[in-house]
C-alpha positions in Angstrom: 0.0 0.0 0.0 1.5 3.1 -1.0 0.4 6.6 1.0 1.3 10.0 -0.1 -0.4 11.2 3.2 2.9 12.0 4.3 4.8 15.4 3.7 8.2 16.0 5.9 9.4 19.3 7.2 13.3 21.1 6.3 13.9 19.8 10.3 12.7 16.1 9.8 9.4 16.2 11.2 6.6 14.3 9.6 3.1 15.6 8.8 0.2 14.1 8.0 -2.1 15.0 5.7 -5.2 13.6 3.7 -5.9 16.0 0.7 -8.4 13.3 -0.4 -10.5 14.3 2.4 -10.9 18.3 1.1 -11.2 16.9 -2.5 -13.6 14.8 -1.8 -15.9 17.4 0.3 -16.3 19.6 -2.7 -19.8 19.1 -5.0 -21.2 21.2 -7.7 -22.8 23.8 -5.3 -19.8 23.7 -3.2 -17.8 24.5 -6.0 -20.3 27.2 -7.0 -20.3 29.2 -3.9 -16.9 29.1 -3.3 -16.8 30.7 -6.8 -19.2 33.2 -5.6 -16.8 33.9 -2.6 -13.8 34.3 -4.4 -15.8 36.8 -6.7 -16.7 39.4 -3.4 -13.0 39.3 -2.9 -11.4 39.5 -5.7 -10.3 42.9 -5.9 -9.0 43.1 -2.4 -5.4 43.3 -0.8 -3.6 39.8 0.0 -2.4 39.4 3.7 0.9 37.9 4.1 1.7 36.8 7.5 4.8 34.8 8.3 4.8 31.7 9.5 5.3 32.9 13.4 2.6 35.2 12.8 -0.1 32.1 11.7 1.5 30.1 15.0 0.6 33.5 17.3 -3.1 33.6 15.5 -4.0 29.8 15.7 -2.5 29.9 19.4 -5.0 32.6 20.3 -8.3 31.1 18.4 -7.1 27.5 20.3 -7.0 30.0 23.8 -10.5 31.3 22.9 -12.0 27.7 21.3 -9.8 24.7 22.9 -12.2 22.7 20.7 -11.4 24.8 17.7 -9.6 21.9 16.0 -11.0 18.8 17.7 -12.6 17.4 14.3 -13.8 13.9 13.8 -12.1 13.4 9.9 -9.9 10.8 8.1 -10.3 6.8 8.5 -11.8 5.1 11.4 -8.6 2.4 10.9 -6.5 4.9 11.4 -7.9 6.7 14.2 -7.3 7.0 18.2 -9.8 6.0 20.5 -10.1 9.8 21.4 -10.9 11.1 18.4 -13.5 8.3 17.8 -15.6 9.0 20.6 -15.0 12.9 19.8 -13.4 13.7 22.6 -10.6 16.3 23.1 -7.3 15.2 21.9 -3.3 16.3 21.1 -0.9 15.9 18.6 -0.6 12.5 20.0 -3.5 11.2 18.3 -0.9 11.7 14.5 1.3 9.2 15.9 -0.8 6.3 16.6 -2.0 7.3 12.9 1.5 6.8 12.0 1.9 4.1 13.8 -1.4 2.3 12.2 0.4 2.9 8.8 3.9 1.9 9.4 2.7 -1.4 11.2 0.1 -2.2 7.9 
């Protein structure tokens, strides 16, 4: 089984990722209304922010919403016990993905 799931960071580190999963969520009126949202904002100014900077404003939505990121996606084989009864979880909850995969 091959995965491309699997990006790694200038220092080493290993991320996962599943671009299958935001493909896959996208239907004709999907598609449409992100069209439509594109559109109002066409003409305005991009916002650059460094990568520090997207650290500092993720930090502070996490501080505001600890739930903020506490989603239930990807594939039950794959996934902590945690994340399938939707409770809270860490970054610990990637390596027993990884895990999952290296042992298949």
């Amino acid at each position: 089984m091959v995965k491309q799931n699997f990006l790694i960071d200038p220092s080493g580190h290993i991320k996962l990722t599943d671009f299958g999963l935001a493909a896959g969520a996208l239907n004709p009126g999907k598609i449409e209304s992100l069209k439509n949202k594109l559109a109002e904002v066409e003409e305005k100014e991009l916002i650059y922010r460094s990568t520090i900077e997207m650290k500092s404003i993720y930090k502070s939505i996490r501080m505001a919403d600890p739930r903020y990121a506490d989603s239930v996606v990807g594939s039950p084989d794959y996934m902590a016990i945690e994340t399938l009864r939707g409770q809270s979880y860490t970054f610990s909850v990637d390596y027993w993905s990884l895990g999952c995969i290296l042992f298949e």
